[in-house]
N, C-alpha and C positions, 0 to 999 in steps of 0.2 A: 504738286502734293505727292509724297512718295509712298504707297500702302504696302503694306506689310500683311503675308499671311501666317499668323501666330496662334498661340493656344492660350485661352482664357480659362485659369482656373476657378472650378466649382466645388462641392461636396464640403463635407463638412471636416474636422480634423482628422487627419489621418487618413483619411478616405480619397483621397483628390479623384476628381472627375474633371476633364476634361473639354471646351468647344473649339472647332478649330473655327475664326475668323477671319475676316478681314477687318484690318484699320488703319488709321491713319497712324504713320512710321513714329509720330511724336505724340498718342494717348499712352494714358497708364496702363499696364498690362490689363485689368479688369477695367478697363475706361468706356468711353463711347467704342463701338465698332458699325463696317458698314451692311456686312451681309456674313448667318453664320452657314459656314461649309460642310461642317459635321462634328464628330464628337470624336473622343479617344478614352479609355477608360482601361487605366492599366492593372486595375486590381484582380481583377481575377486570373485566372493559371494560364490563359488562352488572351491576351491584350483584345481588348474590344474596338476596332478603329471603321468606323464607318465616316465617307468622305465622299458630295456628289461630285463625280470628275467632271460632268459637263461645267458646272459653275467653276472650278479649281482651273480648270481648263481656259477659260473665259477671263478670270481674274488675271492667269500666269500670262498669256498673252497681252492684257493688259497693262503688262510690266510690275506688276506686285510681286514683290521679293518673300519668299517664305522664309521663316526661323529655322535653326538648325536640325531642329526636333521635327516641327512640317515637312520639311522635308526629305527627311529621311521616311515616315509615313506616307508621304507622297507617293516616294519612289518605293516602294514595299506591296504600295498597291496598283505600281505599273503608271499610275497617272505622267509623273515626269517622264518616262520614256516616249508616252503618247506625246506629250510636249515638244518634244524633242525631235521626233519625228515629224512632226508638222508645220517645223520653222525651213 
């Protein structure tokens, strides 16, 4: 089973809010997921991105592939390098 760590959209129009999670490589974007990671919240003038690295950390080793967006906030907050470093 291949997991994927992606971003499930919330808020309401216009507003998007952001979780980041994990799930299975084949739900729908808002579908089931397995555990959430953090949030991202771009509306305000300063992006709001909180992410716990231990779990991110945990999952990325576990071979979960991030989206392209994950992971660029990944690596923004240092997590991937720490990844990276560790292999």
């Amino acid at each position: 089973m291949a997991t994927r760590i992606r971003l499930v959209r919330l808020g309401r129009k216009k507003r998007p809010f952001y979780r980041i999670v994990v799930c299975n490589a084949q739900e729908r974007r808002n579908g089931n997921f397995i555990e959430i990671l953090g949030y991202y919240n771009p509306m305000p003038a300063e992006a709001e991105v909180k992410i716990d690295a231990e779990k991110a950390l945990d999952w990325l080793n576990k071979g979960a592939q991030p989206s392209d967006t994950v992971k660029n906030l990944l690596s923004k907050q240092g997590i991937i390098a720490q990844y990276a470093a560790s292999k």
